[in-house]
C-alpha positions as CSV (number, residue, x, y, z in Angstrom):
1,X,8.0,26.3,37.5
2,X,5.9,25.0,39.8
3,X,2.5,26.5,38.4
4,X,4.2,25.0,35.1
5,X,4.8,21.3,36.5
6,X,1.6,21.1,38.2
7,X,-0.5,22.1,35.0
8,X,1.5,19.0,33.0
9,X,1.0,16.5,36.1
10,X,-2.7,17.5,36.4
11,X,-3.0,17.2,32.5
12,X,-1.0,13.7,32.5
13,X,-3.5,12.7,35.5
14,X,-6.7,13.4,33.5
15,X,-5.3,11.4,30.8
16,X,-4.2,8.6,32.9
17,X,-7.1,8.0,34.5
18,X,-9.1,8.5,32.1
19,X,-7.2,5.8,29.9
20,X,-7.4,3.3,32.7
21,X,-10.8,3.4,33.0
22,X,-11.9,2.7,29.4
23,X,-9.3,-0.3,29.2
24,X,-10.0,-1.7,32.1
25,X,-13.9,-1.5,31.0
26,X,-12.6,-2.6,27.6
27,X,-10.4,-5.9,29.3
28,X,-13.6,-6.3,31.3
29,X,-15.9,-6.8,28.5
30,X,-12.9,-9.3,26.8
31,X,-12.5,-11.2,30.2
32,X,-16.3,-11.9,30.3
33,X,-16.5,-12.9,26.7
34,X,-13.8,-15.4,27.3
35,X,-15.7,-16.9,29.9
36,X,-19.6,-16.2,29.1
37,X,-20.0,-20.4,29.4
38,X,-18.8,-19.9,32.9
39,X,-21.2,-17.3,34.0
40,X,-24.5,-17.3,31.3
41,X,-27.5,-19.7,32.4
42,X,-25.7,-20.8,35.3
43,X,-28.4,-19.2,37.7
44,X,-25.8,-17.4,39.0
45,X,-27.0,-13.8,41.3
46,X,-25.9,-10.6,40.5
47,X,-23.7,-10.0,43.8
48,X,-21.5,-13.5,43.2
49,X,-20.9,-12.1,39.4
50,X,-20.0,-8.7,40.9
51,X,-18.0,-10.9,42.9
52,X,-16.2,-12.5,40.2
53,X,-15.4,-8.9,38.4
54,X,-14.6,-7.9,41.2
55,X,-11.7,-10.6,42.2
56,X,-10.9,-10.2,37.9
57,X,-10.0,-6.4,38.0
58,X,-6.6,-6.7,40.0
59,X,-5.5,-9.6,37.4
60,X,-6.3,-7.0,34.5
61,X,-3.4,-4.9,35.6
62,X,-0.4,-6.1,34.2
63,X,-2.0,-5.9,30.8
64,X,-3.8,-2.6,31.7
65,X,-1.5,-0.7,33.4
66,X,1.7,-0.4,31.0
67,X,-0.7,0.3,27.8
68,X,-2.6,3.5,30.6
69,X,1.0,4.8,30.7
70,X,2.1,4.7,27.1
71,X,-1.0,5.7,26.1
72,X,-1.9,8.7,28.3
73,X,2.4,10.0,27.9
74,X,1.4,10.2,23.9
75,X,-1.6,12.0,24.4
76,X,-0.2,14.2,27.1
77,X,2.5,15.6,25.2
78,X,1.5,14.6,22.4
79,X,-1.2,17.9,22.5
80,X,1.1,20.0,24.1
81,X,3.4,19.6,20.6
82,X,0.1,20.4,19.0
83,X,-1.3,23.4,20.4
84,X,2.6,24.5,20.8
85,X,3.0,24.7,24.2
86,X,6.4,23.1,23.9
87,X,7.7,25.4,21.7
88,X,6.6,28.1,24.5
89,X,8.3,26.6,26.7
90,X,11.3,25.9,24.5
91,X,11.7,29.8,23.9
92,X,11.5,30.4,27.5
93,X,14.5,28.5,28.0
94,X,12.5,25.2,29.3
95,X,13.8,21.8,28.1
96,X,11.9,18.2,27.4
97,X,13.7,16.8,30.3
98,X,12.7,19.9,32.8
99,X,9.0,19.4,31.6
100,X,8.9,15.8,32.0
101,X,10.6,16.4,35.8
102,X,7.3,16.1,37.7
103,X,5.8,13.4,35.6
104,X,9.2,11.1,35.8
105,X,8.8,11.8,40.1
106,X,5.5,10.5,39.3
107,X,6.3,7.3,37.3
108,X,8.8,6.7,39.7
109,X,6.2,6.1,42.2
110,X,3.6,4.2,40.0
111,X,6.6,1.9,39.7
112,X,6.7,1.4,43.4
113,X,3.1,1.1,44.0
114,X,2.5,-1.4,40.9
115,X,5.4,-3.7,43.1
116,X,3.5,-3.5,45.9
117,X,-0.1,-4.2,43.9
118,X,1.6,-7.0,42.1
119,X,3.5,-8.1,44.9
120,X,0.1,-8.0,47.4
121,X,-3.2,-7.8,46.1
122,X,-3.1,-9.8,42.7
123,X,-1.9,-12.7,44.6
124,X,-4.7,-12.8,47.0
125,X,-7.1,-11.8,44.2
126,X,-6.2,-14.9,41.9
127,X,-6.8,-16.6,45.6
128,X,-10.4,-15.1,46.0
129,X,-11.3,-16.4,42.7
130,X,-10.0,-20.0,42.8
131,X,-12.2,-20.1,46.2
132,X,-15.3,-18.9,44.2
133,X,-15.1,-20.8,41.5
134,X,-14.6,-23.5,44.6
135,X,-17.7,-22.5,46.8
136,X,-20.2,-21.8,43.7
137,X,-19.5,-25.6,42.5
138,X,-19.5,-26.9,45.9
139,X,-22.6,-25.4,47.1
140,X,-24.4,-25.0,43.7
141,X,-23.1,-28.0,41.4
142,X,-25.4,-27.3,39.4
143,X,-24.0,-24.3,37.8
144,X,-21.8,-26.4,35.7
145,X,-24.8,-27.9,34.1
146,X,-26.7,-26.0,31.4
147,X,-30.3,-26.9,30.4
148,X,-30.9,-28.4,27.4
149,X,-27.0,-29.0,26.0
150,X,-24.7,-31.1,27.0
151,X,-22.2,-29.9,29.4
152,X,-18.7,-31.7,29.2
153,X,-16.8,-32.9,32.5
154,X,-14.0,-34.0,30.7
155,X,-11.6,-32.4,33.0
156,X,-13.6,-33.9,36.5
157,X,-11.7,-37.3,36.1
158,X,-15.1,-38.9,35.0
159,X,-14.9,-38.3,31.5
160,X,-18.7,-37.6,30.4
161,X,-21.1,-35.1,29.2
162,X,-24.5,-34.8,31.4
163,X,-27.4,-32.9,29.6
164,X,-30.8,-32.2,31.7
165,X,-34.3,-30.4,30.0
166,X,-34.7,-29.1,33.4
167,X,-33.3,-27.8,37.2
168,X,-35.4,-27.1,39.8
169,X,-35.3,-26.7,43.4
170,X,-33.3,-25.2,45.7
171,X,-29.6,-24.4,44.4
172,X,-31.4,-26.4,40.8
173,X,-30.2,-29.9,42.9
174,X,-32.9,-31.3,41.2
175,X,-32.5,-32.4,37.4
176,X,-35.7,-34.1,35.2
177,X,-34.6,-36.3,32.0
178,X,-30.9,-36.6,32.3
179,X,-28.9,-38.2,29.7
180,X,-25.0,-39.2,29.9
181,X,-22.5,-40.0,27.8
182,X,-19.8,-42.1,30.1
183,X,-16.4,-41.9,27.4
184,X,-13.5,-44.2,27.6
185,X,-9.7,-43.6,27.5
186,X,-9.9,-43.0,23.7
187,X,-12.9,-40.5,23.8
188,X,-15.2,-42.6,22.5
189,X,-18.9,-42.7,23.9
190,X,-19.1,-46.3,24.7
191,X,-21.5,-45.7,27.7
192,X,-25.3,-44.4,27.9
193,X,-27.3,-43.2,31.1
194,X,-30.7,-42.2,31.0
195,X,-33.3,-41.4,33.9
196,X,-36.0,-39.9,34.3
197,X,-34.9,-37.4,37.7
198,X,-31.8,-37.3,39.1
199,X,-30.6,-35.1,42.3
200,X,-27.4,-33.5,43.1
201,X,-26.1,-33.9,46.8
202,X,-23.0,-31.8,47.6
203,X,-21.2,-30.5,50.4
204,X,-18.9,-28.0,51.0
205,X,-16.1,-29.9,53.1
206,X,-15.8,-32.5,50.2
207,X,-15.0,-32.5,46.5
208,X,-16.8,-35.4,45.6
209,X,-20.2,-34.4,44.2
210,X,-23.0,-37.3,44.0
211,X,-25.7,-37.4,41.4
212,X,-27.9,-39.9,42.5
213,X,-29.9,-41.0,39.1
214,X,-33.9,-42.7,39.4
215,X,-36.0,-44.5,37.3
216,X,-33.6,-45.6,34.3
217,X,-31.3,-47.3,31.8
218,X,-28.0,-48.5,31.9
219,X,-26.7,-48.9,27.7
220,X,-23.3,-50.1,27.5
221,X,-21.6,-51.4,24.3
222,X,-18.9,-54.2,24.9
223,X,-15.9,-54.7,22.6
224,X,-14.8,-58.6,22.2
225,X,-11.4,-59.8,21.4
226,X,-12.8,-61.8,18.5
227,X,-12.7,-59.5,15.2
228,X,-16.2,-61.1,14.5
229,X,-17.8,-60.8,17.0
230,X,-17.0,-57.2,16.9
231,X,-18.8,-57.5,13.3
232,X,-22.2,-57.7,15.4
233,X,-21.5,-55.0,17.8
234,X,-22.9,-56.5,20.9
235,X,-24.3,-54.1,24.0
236,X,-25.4,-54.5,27.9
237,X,-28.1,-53.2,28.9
238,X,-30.2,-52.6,32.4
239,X,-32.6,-51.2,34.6
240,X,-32.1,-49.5,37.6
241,X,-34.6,-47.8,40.6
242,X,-31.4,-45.6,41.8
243,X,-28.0,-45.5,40.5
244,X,-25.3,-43.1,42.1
245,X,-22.3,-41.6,40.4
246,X,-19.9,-39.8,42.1
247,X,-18.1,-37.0,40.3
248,X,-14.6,-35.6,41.8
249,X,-14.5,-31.7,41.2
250,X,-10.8,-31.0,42.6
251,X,-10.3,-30.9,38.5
252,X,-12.9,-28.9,37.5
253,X,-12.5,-26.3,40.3
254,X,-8.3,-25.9,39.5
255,X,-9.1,-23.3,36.9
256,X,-7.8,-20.1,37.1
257,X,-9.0,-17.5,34.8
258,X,-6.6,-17.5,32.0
259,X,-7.2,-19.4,28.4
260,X,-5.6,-22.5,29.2
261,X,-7.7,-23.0,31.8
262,X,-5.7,-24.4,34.3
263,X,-4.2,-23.5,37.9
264,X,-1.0,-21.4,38.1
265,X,-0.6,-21.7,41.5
266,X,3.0,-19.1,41.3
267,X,0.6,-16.5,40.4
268,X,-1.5,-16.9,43.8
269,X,2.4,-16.4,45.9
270,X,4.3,-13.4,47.1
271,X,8.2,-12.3,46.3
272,X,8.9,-13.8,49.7
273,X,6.5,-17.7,48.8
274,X,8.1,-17.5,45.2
275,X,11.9,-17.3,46.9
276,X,11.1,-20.3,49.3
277,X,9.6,-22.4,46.7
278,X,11.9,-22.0,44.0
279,X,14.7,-23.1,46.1
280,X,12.4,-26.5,47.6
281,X,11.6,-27.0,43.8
282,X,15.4,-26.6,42.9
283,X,16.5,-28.9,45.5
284,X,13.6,-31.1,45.1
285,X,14.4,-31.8,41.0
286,X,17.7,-32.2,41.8
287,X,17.3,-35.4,43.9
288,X,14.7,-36.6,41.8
289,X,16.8,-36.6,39.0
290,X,19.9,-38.3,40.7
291,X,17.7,-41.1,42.4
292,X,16.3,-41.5,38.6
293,X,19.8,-41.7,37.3
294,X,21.1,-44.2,39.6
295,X,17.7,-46.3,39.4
296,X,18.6,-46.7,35.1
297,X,22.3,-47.6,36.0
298,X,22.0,-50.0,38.3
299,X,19.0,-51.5,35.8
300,X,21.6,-51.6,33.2
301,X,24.2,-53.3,34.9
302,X,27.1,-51.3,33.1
303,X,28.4,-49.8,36.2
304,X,28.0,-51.8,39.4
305,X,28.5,-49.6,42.6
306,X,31.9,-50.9,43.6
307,X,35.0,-50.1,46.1
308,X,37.6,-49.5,42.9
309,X,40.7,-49.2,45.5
310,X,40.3,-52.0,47.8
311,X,38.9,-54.6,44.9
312,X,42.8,-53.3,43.3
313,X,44.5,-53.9,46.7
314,X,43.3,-57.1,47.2
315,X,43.8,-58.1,43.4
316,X,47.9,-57.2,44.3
317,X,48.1,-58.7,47.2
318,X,46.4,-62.2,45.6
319,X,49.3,-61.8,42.6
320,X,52.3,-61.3,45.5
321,X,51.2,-63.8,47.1
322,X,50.1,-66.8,44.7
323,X,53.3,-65.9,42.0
324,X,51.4,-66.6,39.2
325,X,50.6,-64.8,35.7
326,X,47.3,-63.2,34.5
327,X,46.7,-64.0,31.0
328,X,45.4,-60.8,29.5
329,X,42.2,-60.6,28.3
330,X,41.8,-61.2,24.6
331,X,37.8,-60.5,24.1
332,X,38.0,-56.6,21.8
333,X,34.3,-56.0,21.3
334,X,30.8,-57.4,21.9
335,X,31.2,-59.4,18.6
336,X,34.4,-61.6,20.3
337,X,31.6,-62.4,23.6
338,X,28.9,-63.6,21.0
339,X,31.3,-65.8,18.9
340,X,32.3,-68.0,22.0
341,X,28.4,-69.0,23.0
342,X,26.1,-71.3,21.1
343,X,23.6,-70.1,18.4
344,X,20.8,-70.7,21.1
345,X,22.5,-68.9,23.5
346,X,23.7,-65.9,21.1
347,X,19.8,-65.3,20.1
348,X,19.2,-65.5,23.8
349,X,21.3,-63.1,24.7
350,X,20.6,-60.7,22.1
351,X,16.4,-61.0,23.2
352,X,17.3,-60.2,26.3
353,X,19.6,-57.5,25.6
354,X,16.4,-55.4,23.4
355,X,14.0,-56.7,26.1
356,X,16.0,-54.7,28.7
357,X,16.9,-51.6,26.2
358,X,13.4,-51.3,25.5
359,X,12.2,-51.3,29.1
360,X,14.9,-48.5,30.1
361,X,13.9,-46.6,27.4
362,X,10.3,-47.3,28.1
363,X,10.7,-46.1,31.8
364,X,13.0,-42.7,30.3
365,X,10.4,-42.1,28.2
366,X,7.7,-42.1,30.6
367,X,10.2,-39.9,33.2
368,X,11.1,-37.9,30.8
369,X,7.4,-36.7,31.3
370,X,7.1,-36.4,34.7
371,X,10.4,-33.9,34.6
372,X,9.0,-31.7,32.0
373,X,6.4,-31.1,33.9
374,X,8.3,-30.5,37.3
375,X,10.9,-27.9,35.4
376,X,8.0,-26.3,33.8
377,X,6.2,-25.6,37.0
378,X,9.8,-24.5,38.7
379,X,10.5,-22.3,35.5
380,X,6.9,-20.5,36.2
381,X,7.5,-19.9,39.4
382,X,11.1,-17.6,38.6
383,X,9.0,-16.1,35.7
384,X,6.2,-15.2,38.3
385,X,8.8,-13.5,40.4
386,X,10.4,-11.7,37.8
387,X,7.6,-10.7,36.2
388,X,6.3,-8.5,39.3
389,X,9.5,-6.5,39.0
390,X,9.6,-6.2,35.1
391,X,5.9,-5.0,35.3
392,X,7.3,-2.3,37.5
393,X,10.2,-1.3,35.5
394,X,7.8,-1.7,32.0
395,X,5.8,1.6,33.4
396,X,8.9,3.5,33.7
397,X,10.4,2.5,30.5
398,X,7.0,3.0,28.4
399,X,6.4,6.6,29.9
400,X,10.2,7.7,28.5
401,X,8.6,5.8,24.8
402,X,5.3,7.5,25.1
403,X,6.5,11.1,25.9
404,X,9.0,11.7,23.5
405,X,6.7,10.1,20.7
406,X,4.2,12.0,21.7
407,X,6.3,15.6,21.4
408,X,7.5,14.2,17.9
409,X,3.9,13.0,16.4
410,X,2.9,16.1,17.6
411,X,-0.5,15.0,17.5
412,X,-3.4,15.0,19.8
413,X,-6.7,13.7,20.8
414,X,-7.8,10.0,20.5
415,X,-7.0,8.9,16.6
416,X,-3.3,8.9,15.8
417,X,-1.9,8.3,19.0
418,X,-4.0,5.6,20.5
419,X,-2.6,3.3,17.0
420,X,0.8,3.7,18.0
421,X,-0.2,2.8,21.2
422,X,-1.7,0.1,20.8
423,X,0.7,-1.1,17.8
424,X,3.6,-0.3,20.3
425,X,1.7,-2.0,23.2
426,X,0.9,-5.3,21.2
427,X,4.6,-5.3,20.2
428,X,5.4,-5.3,23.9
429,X,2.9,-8.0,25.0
430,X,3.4,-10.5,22.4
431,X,6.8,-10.6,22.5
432,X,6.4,-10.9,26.8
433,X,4.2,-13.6,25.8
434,X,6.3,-15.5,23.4
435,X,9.1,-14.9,25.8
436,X,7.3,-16.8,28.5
437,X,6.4,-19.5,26.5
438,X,9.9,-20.0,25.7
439,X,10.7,-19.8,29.0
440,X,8.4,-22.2,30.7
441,X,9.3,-24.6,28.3
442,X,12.9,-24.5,29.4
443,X,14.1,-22.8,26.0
444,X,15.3,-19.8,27.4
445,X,16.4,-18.6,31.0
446,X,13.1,-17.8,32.9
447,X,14.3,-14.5,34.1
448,X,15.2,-13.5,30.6
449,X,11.8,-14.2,29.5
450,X,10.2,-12.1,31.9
451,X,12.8,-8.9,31.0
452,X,13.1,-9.7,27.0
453,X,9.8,-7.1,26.1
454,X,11.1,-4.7,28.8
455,X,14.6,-4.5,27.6
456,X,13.4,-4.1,23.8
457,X,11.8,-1.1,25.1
458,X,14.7,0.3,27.0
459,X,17.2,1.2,23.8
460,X,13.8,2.5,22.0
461,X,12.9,5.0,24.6
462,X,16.5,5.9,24.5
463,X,16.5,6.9,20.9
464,X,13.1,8.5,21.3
465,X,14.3,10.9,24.2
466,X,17.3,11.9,22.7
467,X,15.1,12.6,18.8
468,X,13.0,14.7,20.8
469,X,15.7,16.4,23.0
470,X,17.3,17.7,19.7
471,X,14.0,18.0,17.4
472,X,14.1,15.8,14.8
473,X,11.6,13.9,13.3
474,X,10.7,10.1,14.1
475,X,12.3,8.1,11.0
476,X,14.2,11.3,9.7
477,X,13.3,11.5,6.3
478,X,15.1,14.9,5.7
479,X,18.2,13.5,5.8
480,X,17.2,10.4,3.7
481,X,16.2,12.4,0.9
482,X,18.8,15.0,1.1
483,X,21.0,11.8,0.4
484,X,19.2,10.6,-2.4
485,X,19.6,14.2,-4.0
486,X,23.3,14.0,-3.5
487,X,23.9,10.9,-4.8
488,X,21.1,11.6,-8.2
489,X,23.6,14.9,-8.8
490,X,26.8,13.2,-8.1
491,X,25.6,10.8,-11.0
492,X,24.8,13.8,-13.2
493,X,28.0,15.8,-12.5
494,X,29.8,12.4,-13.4
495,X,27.8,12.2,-17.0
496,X,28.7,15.4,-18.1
497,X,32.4,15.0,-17.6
């Protein structure tokens, strides 16, 4: 047995690598695609682009990874069905589960290693290339300009678009015919720059880049109150020997590389950070919340922060004392307090009344934000955590899907297994994904979200070990039609009676 269970480890281990390297190649490609505007006629060197696939590889794994296992378990016994070398092994007394024994030791520590991976290197990796992405625009801010198009700095706080025919000099600082398009709070290009040269002065202990503009023309187009006025579209314009803008890039350099573009700072943080922080967020959203909600009642007056119990004791002790009766109060509804003032008063009262419901809903509104976003970032940070564990567990659970399909399909080589891989893997993924969606957005329990994909997988690998333990087909068919038959003679023994 041990001749036996080395030959299907060292056959799982070709496959597995072999797998891993083509998709991670495959990822590679798809990663670089997705950000070619980051890295093509940027003037970028070979060694800090080998730096940035470098950093990208460990981020590729979660997606890598579980697809290498499912994949490489189909096409692993997935020959063995073909060339019957299960059946030989079947006759000599050998079952599924005793020649899946030193693959499952196996899987058992990928799972622990891809913890660890997750847990350790992926973290610092999405560090790495946050502070690449940080030096290369600090010390070469003109990588985020491309010659001869315009280059949008929406996210930089400044709102513009900068285009330049030409950079020169060292780290390109130095820019010839540079046109800007300065945009307002509605997007709309209401501002024009043009100069002749213009030079880029950075350094790396700040994030304030300043692009110092010479020789040019200020164009700015004003909007009066007057509607005719408007009519004749008025403008400013200037001259100017040197004119400076300074352009924050804390904005533009909080981009991590995923498709939305923006910093997930949970996926740069350990099991141990993740912990600490979820319970400072917790606690944190929890007194926000409270100071918020005793900010709107003591705006709305309903329910003045009072000593119930003494205000009574001293109301008793007024009424022993004094002998006298308390006329009850006869006013029902807001209707009775409105009938006893004026009609000035009355519409007074009733302005001020929407004035304040409008502002408190104004303000709940504009909270209502602000929380959203704070539970959003808490809910990423449990799905970050979870997630390093379900990636574990998804290896595990995949191999006992891939195996037994593969000793059902029966099939080898790279065609039919590597579709119901992939169809199998893009099941898993998507759902993950929709899952975390749902999650983040406070929809469904973080930690569920991060498990949901795994634990679809669970009940299927399930079915798929036990079809294979007893040899029957994937959907069972047999049986199907054998039923059909029974039921089309039943209906003809029934005719001729």
């Amino acid at each position: 047995m041990k001749i036996l269970d080395q030959y299907i480890l060292r056959r799982f281990l070709y496959n597995f690598f072999s797998s891993f390297f083509i998709l991670i190649v495959i990822f590679i490609f798809q990663g670089i695609w997705l950000f070619i505007d980051d890295l093509a006629g940027k003037g970028l060197g070979i060694v800090i682009i080998g730096k940035f696939i470098f950093y990208f590889i460990p981020t590729l794994v979660d997606k890598v990874l579980p697809l290498t296992v499912l994949l490489s378990s189909i096409l692993t016994f997935g020959t063995f069905a073909e060339n019957y070398e299960f059946a030989a092994m079947k006759a000599s007394g050998i079952s599924l589960q005793r020649g899946m024994r030193s693959l499952i030791v196996f899987v058992l520590f990928l799972g622990v290693v891809t913890f660890f991976f997750a847990n350790n290197v992926i973290p610092k990796s999405e560090q790495k290339i946050f502070n690449l992405r940080r030096n290369i625009a600090k010390v070469k801010p003109a990588a985020a300009i491309t010659e001869g198009v315009f280059s949008d700095f929406e996210g930089t706080g400044e709102g513009m678009n900068i285009k330049v025919d030409k950079k020169y000099g060292e780290q390109d600082r130095f820019l010839d015919n540079v046109i800007i398009h300065k945009k307002t709070d509605q997007n709309i290009n209401s501002t024009v720059i043009k100069a002749k040269t213009g030079e880029l002065i950075s350094s790396e202990e700040s994030d304030i880049i300043q692009l110092v503009l010479k020789d040019g023309h200020y164009y700015e187009e004003l909007i009066p109150k007057d509607a005719k006025e408007r009519r004749k579209h008025p403008f400013a314009k200037s001259e100017f020997e040197t004119y400076t803008i300074n352009i924050d890039i804390s904005e533009l350099n909080n981009q991590d590389l995923e498709e939305d573009g923006n910093i997930t700072t949970d996926k740069m943080k350990n099991v141990g950070r993740l912990v600490k922080d979820i319970d400072s967020l917790a606690k944190n959203n929890l007194e926000k919340v409270e100071a918020f909600s005793k900010n709107i009642v003591n705006r709305m007056g309903a329910f003045p922060e009072k000593n119930l119990k003494t205000d009574s004791i001293r109301l008793i002790a007024a009424v022993d004392t004094s002998k006298t009766k308390i006329a009850k109060d006869t006013i029902k509804d807001v209707d009775d307090v409105l009938a006893t003032l004026e009609e000035w008063q009355r519409l007074q009262v009733i302005n001020n009344a929407k004035n304040s419901v409008s502002g408190i809903l104004n303000t709940v509104i504009s909270k209502k934000e602000e929380l959203q976003k704070r539970y959003k970032f808490y809910n990423s940070h449990i799905l970050s955590l979870h997630n390093k564990y379900a990636l574990a567990f998804s290896c595990i659970i995949l191999f006992f899907v891939g195996a037994p399909l593969g000793a059902i399909i029966r099939k080898g080589g790279l065609g039919l297994p590597m579709v119901i891989a992939i169809v199998l893997f893009l099941t898993y993924y998507f759902i993950g994904v929709f899952a975390g969606n749902y999650a983040k957005e406070g929809n469904i329990h973080p930690a569920f979200g991060a498990w949901l994909s795994t634990l679809i997988m669970l009940p299927l690998g399930i079915s798929l070990t036990r079809r294979a333990t007893a040899d029957r087909g994937l959907f069972g068919f047999g049986n199907i039609f054998d039923r059909i038959k029974s039921l089309f003679k039943k209906k003809e023994k029934d005719s001729e009676v």
